[in-house]
C-alpha positions in Angstrom: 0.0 0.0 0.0 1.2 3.4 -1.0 1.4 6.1 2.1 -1.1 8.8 1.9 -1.1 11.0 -1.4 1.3 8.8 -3.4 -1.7 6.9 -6.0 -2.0 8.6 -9.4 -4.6 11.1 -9.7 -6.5 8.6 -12.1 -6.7 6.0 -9.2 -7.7 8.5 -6.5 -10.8 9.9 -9.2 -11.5 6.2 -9.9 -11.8 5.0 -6.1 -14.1 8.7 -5.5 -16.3 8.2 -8.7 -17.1 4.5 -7.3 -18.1 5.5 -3.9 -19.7 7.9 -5.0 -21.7 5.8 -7.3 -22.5 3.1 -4.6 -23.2 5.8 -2.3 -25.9 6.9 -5.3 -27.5 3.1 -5.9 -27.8 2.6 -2.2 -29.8 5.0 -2.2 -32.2 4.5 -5.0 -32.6 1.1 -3.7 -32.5 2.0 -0.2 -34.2 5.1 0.6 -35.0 5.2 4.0 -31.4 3.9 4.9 -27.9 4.7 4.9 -25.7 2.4 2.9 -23.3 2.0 6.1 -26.4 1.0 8.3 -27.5 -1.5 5.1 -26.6 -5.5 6.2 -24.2 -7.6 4.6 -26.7 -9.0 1.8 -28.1 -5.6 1.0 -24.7 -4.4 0.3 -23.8 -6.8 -1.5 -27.5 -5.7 -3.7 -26.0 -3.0 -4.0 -22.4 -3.9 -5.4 -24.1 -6.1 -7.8 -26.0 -3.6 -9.0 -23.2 -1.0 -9.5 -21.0 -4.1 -11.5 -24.0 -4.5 -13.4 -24.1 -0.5 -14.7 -20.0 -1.0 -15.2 -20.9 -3.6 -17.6 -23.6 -1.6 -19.4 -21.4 1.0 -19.5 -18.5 -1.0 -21.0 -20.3 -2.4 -23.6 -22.2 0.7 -24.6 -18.7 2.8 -24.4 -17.5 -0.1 -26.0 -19.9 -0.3 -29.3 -19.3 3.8 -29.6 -15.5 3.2 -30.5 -12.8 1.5 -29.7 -10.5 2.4 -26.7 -7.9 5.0 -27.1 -4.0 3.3 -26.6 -2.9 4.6 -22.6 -1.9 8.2 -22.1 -3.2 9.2 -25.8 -7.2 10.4 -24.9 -8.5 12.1 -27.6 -9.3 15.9 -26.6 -12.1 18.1 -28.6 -10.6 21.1 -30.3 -10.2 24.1 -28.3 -10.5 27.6 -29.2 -7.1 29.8 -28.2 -9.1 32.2 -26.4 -10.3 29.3 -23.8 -6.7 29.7 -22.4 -6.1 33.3 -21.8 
C-alpha cells in the first residue's frame, strides 16, 4: 500500500467516482437507509448492482468506438481564447 497522497490522480478519481456511485445506488434502492447502516446481503445488492451498470457502461462505451491506446485520450478542439 502506497502512504497517503502517493496513488495517481487517475486511481484517486477512480476510487471517488465509485463510492460515490455506490453511495448513489444505495440509495435509489435504499431510501429510508444509509448504505453503512445497510446488512451484509443488502450491500452486496448494491455492489451487484453497480457491477451490473460498469458492464452496461463498458459495452455501450465499447460499441461507440474502440479504446484510445494509454496516455493518448483524444481531446475536442479548443479555441485559443479558452486559455487566456
Amino acid at each position: 500500500m502506497k502512504p497517503e497522497g502517493e496513488d495517481p490522480p487517475h486511481a484517486t478519481l477512480l476510487a471517488a467516482a465509485l463510492g460515490h456511485l455506490m453511495l448513489a445506488v444505495a440509495k435509489d434502492l435504499f431510501p429510508q437507509r444509509s448504505y453503512f447502516d445497510l446488512a451484509a446481503p443488502e450491500k452486496q445488492t448494491v455492489a451487484e448492482h453497480v457491477r451490473h451498470l460498469i458492464r452496461e457502461t463498458r459495452t455501450t462505451l465499447g460499441e461507440l468506438h474502440a479504446p484510445s491506446p494509454p496516455g493518448k485520450v483524444p481531446f475536442p478542439p479548443q479555441r485559443e481564447e479558452d486559455y487566456l
